[in-house]
N, C-alpha and C positions, 0 to 999 in steps of 0.2 A: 504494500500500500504506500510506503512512505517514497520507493520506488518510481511510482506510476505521479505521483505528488509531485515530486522532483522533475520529472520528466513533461509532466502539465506544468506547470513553473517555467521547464527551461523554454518551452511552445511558447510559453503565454509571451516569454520575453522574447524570443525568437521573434514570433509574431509581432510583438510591438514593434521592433528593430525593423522587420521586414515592412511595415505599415509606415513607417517615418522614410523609409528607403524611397517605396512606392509612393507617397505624398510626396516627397521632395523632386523627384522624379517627374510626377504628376504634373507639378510648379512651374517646373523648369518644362516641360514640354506645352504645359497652357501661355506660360510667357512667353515662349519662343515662337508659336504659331500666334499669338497676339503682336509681338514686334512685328513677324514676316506680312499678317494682314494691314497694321499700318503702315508699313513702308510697303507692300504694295496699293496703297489710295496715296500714299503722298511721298513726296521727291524735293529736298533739299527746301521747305517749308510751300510747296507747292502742289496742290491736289492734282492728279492724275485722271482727266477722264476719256474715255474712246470715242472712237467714230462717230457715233451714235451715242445720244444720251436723250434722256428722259429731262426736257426742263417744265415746268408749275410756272407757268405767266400768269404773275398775282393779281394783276390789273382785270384780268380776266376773269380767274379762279379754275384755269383750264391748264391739263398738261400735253405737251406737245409732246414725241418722238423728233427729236432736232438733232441735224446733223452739221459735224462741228468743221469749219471749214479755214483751216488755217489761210486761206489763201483771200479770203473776204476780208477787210476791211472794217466792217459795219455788218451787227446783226440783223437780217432782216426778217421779218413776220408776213405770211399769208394775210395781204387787204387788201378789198376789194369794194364798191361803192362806196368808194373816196368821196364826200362833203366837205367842204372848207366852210365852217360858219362864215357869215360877213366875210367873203373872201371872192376871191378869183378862183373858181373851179374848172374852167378852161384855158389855164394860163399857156402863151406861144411858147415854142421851145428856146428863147432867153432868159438870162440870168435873172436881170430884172423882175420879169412878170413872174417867176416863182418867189424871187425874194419877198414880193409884196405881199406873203402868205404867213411869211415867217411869225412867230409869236401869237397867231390866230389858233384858233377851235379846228381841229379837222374829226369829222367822228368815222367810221370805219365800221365793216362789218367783216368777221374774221370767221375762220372753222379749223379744227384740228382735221388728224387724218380717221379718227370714230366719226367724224360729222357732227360733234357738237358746233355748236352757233353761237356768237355774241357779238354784239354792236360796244363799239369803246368811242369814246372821247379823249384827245389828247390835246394837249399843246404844239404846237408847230416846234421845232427847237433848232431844227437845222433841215437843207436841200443838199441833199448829195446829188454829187455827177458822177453816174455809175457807168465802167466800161465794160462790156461783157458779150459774149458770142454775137447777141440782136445788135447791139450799135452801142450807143453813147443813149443812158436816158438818166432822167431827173427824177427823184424820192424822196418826201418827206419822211423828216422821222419825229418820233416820240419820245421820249422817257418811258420807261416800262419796268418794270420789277421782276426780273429773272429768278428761281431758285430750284437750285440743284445740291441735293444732299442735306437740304436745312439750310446751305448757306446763299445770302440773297445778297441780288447783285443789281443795281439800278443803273441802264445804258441807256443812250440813244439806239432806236430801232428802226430799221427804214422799213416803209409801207411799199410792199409788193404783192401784185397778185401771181400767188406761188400756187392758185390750184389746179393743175395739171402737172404740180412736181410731187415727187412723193411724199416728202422731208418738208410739212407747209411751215417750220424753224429751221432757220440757218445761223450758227451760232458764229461770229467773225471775231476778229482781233481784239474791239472792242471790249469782249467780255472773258476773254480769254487772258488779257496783258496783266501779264504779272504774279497770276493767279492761278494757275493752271498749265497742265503740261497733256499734251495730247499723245496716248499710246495709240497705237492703232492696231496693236493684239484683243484687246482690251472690252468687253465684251457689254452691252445696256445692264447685262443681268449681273454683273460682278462686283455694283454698289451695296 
């Protein structure tokens, strides 16, 4: 009896030993797959996102599937029945006649790619002169409140009707500078 005692004793300590092994063990493998998932989201204080990303335009209360395009300059948004409050809604194609917009009301009607809907009002804030496959054309943009991961991000957004493209978000330079580092392994579903 006092045998088997002894022997349930040295288990029990055995056991403890082997449990503080396995815990530390444990630790050390929860924190090391914890560092390797933060530093896979982010790079030298700078978030990491793909190709594609999920962004929540808060003006809206809508998420778009937007694809992030280092090569853009300016984010631009699917719109389309452009209004210019008190404005010029047929301006010629010079600087001028769009400039005389600037700082006005324009309201907009937008859709993701589910076909939700929504009509926005913004402020005029700037006319880009956009160069791109079609020619040379002119874009009002907006202010708009991007967020992606929790973190929100307030740009100019130029107004384009994007619906015959797939991606009705195009995420540009813009909202990317400084912030942000683009993998392109890197997967929507990997946030």
């Amino acid at each position: 009896m006092t045998q088997s005692i002894i022997y349930i004793e040295e288990l029990i300590i055995s056991g403890v030993y082997v449990k503080k092994v396995f815990i530390s063990a444990m630790f050390v493998a929860a924190a090391t797959v914890s560092t390797m998932s933060y530093a896979a989201n982010e790079c030298n204080g700078k978030y990491i996102v793909g190709p594609i990303e999920t962004i929540h335009v808060k003006d809206l209360d809508m998420d778009f599937k937007a694809r992030i395009d280092t090569g853009a300059n300016t984010t631009s948004i699917n719109a389309y029945d452009l209004h210019v409050i008190d404005g010029n809604n047929n301006p010629a194609d010079d600087k001028e006649s769009w400039h005389q917009n600037l700082g006005k009301m324009i309201s907009f009607k937008t859709a993701n790619a589910r076909g939700q809907e929504e009509t926005h009002t913004g402020k005029i804030i700037k006319i880009s002169k956009i160069r791109n496959a079609q020619g040379v054309e002119r874009r009002y943009a907006v202010v708009m409140d991007l967020i992606w991961n929790g973190k929100s991000h307030a740009i100019p957004v130029n107004l384009r009707d994007r619906k015959k493209l797939e991606y009705k978000l195009l995420i540009g330079r813009n909202w990317l500078d400084g912030k942000y580092l683009v993998d392109v392994s890197k997967s929507d579903d990997d946030d």
